[in-house]
C-alpha positions in Angstrom: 47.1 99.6 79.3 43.9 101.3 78.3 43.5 99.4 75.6 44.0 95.5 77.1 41.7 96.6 80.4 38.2 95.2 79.0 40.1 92.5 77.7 41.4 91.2 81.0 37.9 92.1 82.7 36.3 89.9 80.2 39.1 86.6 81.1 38.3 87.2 84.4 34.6 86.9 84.4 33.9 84.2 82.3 36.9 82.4 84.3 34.6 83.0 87.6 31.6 82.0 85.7 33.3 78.6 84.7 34.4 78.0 88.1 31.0 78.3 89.7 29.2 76.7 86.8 29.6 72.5 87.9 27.5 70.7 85.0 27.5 67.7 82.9 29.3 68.4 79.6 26.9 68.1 77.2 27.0 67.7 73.5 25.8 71.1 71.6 22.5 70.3 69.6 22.9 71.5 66.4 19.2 72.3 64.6 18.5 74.9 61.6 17.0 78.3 62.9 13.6 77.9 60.2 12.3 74.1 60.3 11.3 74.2 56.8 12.4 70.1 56.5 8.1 69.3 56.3 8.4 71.3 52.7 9.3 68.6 50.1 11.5 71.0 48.0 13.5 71.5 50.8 13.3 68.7 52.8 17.1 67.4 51.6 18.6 70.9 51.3 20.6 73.0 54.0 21.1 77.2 53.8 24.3 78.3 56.1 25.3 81.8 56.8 28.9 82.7 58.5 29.9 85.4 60.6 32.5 86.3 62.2 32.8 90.1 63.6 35.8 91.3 65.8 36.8 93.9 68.2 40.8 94.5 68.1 43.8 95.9 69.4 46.7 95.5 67.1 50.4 96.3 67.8 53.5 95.6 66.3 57.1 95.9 68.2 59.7 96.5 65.0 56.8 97.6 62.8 54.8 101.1 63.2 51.8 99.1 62.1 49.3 100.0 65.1 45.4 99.9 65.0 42.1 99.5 67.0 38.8 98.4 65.0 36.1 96.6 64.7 37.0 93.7 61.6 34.1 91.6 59.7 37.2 88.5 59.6 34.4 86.3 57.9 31.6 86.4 56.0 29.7 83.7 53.7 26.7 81.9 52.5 26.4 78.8 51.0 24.1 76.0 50.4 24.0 72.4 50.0 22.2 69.7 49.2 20.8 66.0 47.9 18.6 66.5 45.0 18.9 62.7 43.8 19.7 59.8 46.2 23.0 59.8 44.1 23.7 63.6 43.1 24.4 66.4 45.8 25.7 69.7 44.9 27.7 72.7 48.0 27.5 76.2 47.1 29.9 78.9 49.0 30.6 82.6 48.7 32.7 84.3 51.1 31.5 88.3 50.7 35.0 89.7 52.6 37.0 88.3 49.9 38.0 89.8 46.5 35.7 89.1 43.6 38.0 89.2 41.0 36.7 87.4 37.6 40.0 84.2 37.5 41.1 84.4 34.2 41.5 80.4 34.4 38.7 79.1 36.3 36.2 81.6 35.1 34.4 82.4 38.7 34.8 85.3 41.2 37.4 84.6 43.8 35.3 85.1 46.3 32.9 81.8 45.3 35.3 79.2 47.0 32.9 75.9 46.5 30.8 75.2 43.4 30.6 71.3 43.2 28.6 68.2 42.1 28.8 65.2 44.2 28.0 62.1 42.4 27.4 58.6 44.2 29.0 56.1 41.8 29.4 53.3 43.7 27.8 52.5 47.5 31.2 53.3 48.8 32.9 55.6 46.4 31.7 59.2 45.9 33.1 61.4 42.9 33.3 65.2 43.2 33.4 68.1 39.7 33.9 71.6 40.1 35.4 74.4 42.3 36.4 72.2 45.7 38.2 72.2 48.5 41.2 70.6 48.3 42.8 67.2 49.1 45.4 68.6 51.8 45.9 66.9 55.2 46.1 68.5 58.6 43.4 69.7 60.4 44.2 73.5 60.4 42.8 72.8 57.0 39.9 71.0 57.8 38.5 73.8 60.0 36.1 75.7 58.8 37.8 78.9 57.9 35.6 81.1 60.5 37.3 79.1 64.0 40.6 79.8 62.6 41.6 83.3 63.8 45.1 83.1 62.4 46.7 80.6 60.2 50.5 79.5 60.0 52.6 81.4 57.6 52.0 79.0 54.3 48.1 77.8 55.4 47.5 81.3 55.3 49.3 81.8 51.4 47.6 78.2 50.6 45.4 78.4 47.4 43.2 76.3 48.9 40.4 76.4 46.3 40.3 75.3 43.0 38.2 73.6 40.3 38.5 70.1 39.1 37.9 66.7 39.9 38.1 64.5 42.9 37.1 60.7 44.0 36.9 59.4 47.2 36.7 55.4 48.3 36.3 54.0 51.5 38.6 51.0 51.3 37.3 49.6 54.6 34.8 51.0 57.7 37.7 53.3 59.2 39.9 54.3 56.4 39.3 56.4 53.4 41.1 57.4 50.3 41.0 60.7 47.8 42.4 61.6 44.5 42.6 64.5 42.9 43.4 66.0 39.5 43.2 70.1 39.8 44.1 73.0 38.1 47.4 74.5 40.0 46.0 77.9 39.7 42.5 79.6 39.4 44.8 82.0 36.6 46.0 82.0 33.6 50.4 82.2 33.3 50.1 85.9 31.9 48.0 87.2 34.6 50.6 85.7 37.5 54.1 85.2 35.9 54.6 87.2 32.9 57.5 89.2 33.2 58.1 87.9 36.7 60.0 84.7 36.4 63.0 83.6 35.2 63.6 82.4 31.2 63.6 78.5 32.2 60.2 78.8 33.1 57.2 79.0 30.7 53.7 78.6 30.4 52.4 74.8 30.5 50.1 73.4 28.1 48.1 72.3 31.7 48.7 73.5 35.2 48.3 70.0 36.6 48.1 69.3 40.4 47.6 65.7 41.9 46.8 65.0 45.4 46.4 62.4 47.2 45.3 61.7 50.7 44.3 59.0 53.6 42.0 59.4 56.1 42.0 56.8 59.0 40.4 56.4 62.5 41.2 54.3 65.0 40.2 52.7 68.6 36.9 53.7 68.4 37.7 57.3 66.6 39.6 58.6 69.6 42.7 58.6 67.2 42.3 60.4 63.3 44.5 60.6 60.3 44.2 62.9 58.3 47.4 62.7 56.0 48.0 63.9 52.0 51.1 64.6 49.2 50.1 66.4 46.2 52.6 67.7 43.4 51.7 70.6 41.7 52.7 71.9 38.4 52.6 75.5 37.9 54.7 76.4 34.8 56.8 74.4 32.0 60.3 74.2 33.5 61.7 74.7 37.2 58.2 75.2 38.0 57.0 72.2 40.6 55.9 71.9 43.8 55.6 69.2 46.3 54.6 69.0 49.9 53.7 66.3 52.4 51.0 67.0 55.8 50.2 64.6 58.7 47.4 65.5 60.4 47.2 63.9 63.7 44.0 64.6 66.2 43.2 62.8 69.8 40.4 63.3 71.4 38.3 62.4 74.7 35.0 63.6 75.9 36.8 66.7 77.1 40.3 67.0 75.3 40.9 67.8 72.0 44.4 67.4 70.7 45.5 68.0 66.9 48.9 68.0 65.8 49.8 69.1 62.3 53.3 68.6 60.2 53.8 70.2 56.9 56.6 70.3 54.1 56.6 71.6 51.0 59.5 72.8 48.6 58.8 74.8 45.6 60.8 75.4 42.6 58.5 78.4 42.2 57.6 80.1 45.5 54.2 80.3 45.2 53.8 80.9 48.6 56.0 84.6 48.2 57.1 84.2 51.6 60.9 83.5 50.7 60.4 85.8 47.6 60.0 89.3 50.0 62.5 88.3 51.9 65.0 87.9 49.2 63.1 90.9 47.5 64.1 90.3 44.2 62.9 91.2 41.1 62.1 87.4 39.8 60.0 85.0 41.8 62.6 83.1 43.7 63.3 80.0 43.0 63.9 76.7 45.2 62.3 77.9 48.4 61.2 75.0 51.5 58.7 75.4 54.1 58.8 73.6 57.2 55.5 74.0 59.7 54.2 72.5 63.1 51.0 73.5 64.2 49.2 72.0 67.5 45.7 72.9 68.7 44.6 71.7 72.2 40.6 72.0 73.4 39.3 71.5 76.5 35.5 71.5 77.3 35.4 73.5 80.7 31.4 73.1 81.1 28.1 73.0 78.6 28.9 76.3 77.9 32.7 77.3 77.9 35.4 75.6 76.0 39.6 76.8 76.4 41.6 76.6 73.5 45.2 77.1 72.8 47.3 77.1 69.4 50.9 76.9 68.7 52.5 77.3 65.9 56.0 77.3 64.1 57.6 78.2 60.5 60.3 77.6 58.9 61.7 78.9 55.4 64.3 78.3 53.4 66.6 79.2 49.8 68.7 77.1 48.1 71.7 78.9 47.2 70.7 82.9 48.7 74.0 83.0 50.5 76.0 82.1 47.3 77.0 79.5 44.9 76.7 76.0 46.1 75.4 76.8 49.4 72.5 74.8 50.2 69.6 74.9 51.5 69.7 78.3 53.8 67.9 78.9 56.7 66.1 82.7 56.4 63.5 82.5 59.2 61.6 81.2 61.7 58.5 82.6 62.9 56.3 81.6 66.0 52.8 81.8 66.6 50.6 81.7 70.4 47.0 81.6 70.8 45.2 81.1 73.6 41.2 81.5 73.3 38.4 81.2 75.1 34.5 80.5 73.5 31.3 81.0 75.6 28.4 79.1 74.1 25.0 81.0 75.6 22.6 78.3 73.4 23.0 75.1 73.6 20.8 74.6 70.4 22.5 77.2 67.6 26.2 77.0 68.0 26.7 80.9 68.7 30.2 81.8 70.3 31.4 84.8 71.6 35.1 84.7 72.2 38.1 86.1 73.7 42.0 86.0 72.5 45.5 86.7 72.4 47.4 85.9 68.9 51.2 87.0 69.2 53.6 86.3 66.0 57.4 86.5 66.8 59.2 86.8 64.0 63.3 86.1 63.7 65.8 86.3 60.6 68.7 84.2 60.3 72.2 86.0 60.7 72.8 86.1 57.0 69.3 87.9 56.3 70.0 90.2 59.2 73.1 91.4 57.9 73.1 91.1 54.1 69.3 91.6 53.8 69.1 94.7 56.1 65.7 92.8 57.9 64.8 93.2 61.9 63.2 90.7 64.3 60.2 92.1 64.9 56.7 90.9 66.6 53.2 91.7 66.7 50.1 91.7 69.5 46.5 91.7 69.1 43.8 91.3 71.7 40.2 90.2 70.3 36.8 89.9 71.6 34.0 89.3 69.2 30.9 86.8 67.7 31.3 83.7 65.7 28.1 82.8 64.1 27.8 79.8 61.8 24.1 79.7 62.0 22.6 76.7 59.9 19.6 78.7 58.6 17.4 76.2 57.2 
C-alpha cells in the first residue's frame, strides 16, 4: 500500500483541481521553443526532441517479476523539413532503442525514419527510404511517446522499414497509399537460419505490399483509417497477411478510436504463439485477433482523462493434433485509465498519471498440455511527456 499512496494522492488532487477549474476548452497552441523561422536556412525546417520519463511500481500476480524505478520509456530526435517546394526530407533516432547495424537495411535500429518526400503531382506525394509504415488503426498512428502500452502484436510490429511509398488524394476527403517494402530490416541468416522448418528458405526479395485508405467524413468528426498488406518473409510457408480498421469520432471534447486487427502468419513473426508452443522451430500458421479502443475527454484547458481497452487473441493451426484447426491458446486483456495535466498552454508539456493492468489467460489445452498459468501484472506511473518542437 506504501507503494500506490502518492499515486492515489496525485488522482485525488488534480481531480479537485479539475472540479474547481470551470473554463473554456481551449485549443493547445503549439509554437517552437527558439523562433529561428526569420533565418532563411531555417525558415522551412523543424527540430523535435522526445521525452518521456517515468516513475513506476510494477507487480506481477503468477510472475515473481516485481520492481520500482524510474524508466526513460522514450527518447528521440528528429528533424524535418521542405528544402524545395517539391522535396521534403524526416529524420528520427530513438536513443532507448538498440543500435544494432541491420544486416539488410544497412542503418542502426534505433534510426526509425530516414525519408525523401517528393511532390510529383499537386495531389500525389511519393516517399524513398526508411518510413513508417502503411498500417491502419490509430494505435499506430500515435506517436510512439502517448502510447504507454501497446496491444500484444502493435507492440511485436516491425513497424519501420525502408522502401518506397506513394500516396494520392483521390478526392478532398479520401486518400490512398501504396507501398512496396522490405519485410525485414535483416538478412534470412541473421533471423531464420537454423530456426525454421526445411520448406522454408531464403527469398530472392522479402517483398511486403501495403495498401491503405484514409477517409473523413461529416466535416471530419468521423476518420478512416483502414489498410491490408501481405508480407513475404521467406521462400515457402513464409506469408503473412493482416487486415486493420481504424475507426476515430470525435467532438470538441470526446475523442473515440476504435481499432480492429487480423493477421495470420505462416511464419510467426510476431513470436507470441511461438513461446507459448516453445518449440524449437518458429511455429508455423499462427492468427492474431486484436480490438483496441481509446476514449478522450477534455476536462478543462488544462486536464484531459483518457482510458484504453484492449483485447488479444492468438491462435495455432493444428497444436492440439493432426487436423485440428485453428486452436484457441490465449487471450489476453489490457486496462488503462490515464490522466494528463497540461501547465502551458503554448508547448505541449504533460505530466501524467496511470494504471496499466494486463490479464493474461491460457486456453484449457495450453494449461494442461503446456504446463502455463493465468497470470497478471500491475503497474502504477506518474511521470513527464515532452514532445517539445525545438525550433
Amino acid at each position: 500500500m506504501k507503494y500506490y499512496l502518492p499515486f492515489l494522492l496525485f488522482f485525488l488532487s488534480v481531480f479537485t483541481h479539475a472540479q474547481e477549474e470551470n473554463v473554456k476548452v481551449d485549443t493547445i497552441i503549439k509554437k517552437p521553443i527558439l523562433d529561428l523561422k526569420e533565418e532563411g536556412f531555417l525558415k522551412n525546417i523543424d527540430a523535435y526532441f522526445y521525452s518521456r520519463l517515468g516513475f513506476l511500481n510494477h507487480s506481477e500476480h503468477g510472475r515473481d517479476d516485481d520492481f520500482t524505478e524510474f524508466r526513460n520509456s522514450y527518447v528521440a530526435m528528429g528533424i524535418r523539413g521542405q528544402i524545395h517546394e517539391n522535396i521534403g526530407f524526416s529524420y528520427r533516432q530513438r536513443f532507448n532503442k538498440s543500435s544494432e547495424r541491420q544486416s539488410l537495411d544497412l542503418l542502426d535500429n534505433s534510426i526509425e525514419l530516414a525519408y525523401v518526400d517528393l511532390k510529383v503531382a499537386p495531389k500525389t506525394q511519393l516517399q524513398l527510404g526508411k518510413m513508417s509504415a502503411y498500417f491502419g488503426g490509430y494505435e499506430y498512428e500515435f506517436n510512439p511517446i502517448d502510447v504507454l502500452e501497446y496491444n500484444e502484436v502493435s507492440s511485436n510490429l516491425l513497424a519501420y522499414v525502408s522502401g518506397v511509398g506513394i500516396t494520392h488524394q483521390i478526392a478532398k476527403n479520401h486518400l490512398l497509399g501504396f507501398q512496396a517494402l522490405n519485410s525485414r530490416t535483416m538478412r534470412y541468416a541473421d533471423l531464420y537460419e537454423g530456426k525454421v522448418e526445411e520448406n522454408v528458405q531464403e527469398p530472392k526479395w522479402p517483398l511486403a505490399l501495403v495498401l491503405k485508405w484514409q477517409g473523413d467524413f461529416y466535416d471530419k468528426k468521423f476518420q478512416t483509417i483502414y489498410s491490408i498488406s501481405r508480407y513475404r518473409i521467406a521462400k515457402g510457408h513464409a506469408t503473412t497477411y493482416a487486415v486493420t480498421l481504424g475507426n476515430k469520432y470525435q467532438t470538441e471534447k470526446w475523442t473515440l478510436m476504435y481499432d480492429f486487427n487480423y493477421s495470420h502468419e505462416q511464419l510467426d513473426t510476431k513470436g507470441i504463439v511461438t513461446s507459448i508452443l516453445n518449440t524449437e522451430k518458429i511455429a508455423q500458421d499462427a492468427s492474431y485477433i486484436e480490438n483496441w479502443l481509446r476514449a478522450e475527454y477534455m476536462i478543462s484547458s488544462k486536464f484531459q482523462a483518457l482510458l484504453t481497452l484492449m483485447n488479444s487473441n492468438s491462435y495455432a493451426e493444428n497444436a492440439k493434433g493432426e487436423n485440428s484447426g485453428f486452436d484457441h491458446l490465449k487471450t489476453s486483456y489490457g486496462v488503462i485509465p490515464t490522466l494528463y495535466y497540461r501547465p502551458f498552454k503554448e508547448i505541449d508539456v504533460r505530466f501524467y498519471a496511470s494504471y496499466i493492468g494486463r490479464y493474461y489467460t491460457f486456453s484449457n489445452f495450453v494449461k494442461k498440455d503446456l504446463d502455463i498459468s493465468n497470470y497478471n501484472t500491475n503497474e502504477f506511473q506518474v511521470g513527464l511527456m515532452a514532445p517539445l518542437w525545438v525550433f
